[in-house]
C-alpha positions in Angstrom: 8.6 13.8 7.4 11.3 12.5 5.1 10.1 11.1 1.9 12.1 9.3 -0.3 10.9 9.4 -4.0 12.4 7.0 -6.5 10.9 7.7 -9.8 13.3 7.4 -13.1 11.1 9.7 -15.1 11.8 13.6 -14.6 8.6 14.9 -15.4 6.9 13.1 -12.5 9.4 12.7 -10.2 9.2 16.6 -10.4 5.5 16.4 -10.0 5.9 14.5 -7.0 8.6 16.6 -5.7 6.9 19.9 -5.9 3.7 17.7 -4.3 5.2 16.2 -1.1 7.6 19.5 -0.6 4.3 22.0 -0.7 3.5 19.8 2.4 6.4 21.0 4.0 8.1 17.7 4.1 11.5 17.0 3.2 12.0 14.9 0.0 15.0 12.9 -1.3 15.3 11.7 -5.0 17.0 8.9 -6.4 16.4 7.8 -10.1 17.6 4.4 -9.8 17.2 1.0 -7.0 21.3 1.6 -6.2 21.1 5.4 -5.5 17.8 4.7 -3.1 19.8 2.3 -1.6 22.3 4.7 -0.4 20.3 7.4 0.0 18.3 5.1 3.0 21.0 3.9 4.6 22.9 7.9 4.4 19.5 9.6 5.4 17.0 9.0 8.6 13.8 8.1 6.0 10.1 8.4 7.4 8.4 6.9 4.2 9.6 6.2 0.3 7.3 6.5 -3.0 8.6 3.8 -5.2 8.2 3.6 -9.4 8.3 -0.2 -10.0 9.5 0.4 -13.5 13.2 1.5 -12.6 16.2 0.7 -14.9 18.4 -1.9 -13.9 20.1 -3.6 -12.1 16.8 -3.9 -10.0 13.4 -2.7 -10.1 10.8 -1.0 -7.6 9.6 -4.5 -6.0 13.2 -5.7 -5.6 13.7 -2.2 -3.8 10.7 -2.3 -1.5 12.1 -5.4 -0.9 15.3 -4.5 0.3 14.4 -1.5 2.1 11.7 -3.2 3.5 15.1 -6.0 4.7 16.5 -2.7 6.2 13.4 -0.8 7.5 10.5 -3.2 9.0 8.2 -0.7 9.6 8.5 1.9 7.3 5.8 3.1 4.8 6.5 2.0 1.0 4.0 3.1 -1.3 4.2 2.1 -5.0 3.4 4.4 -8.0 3.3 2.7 -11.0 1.4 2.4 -14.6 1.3 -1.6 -14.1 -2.1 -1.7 -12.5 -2.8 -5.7 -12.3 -3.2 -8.1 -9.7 0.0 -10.0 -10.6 1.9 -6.6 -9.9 0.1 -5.5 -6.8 0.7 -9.4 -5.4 4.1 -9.1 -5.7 4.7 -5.0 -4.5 2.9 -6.5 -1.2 4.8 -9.5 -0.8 8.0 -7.2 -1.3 6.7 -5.4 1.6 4.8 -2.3 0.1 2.2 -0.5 2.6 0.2 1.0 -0.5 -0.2 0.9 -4.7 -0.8 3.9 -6.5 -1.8 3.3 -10.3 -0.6 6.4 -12.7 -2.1 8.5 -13.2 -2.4 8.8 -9.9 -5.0 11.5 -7.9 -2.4 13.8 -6.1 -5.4 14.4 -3.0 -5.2 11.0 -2.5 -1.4 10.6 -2.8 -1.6 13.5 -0.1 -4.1 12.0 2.2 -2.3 8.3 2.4 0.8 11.2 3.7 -1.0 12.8 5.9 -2.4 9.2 7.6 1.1 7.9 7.5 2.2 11.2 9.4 -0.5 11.2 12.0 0.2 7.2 12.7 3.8 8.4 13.8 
């Protein structure tokens, strides 16, 4: 698969990387909502891993959001350290599939991955 990783912190959107590559899947990094943007609409996507907390102009539920716009059925999970109901309510009305609170368990990061492979 393709995953798209939008995460504006290095340390963990190397984590990530190094995670969903070992898989064997292909990953694409953007640090910010405009570079995701381009990078889905330049590059067949499969899923994306989203930070919510992305500098501006717009943040990870205004990115699910528009690639959700773009990409109806496509899996968006969110990784994020705001872990309330306020901010899960509005990540699934953007359109996410999933909500990840950091820290995060990287098995279970995996297995939602290898589901969201096997439903393709």
């Amino acid at each position: 698969m393709r995953i798209l990783v939008v995460e504006d912190q290095y340390s963990i959107r190397k984590m990530i990387e190094a995670l969903v590559g070992g898989r064997g899947h292909v990953v694409l990094s953007a640090t910010t909502g405009p570079r995701a943007v381009e990078l889905s609409r330049s590059e067949h996507v499969d899923a994306a891993l989203l930070d919510i907390n992305l500098p501006p102009p717009f943040d990870g539920i205004e990115l699910c959001a528009r690639l959700r716009a773009a990409s109806p059925t496509m899996p968006i999970l969110m990784i994020t350290a705001q872990d309330d109901d306020e901010t899960r309510a509005r990540a699934l009305a953007a359109g996410s599939t999933g909500f990840f609170a950091k820290p995060f368990s990287p098995l279970a990061l995996l297995k939602e991955i290898d589901a969201i492979e096997r439903g393709r």
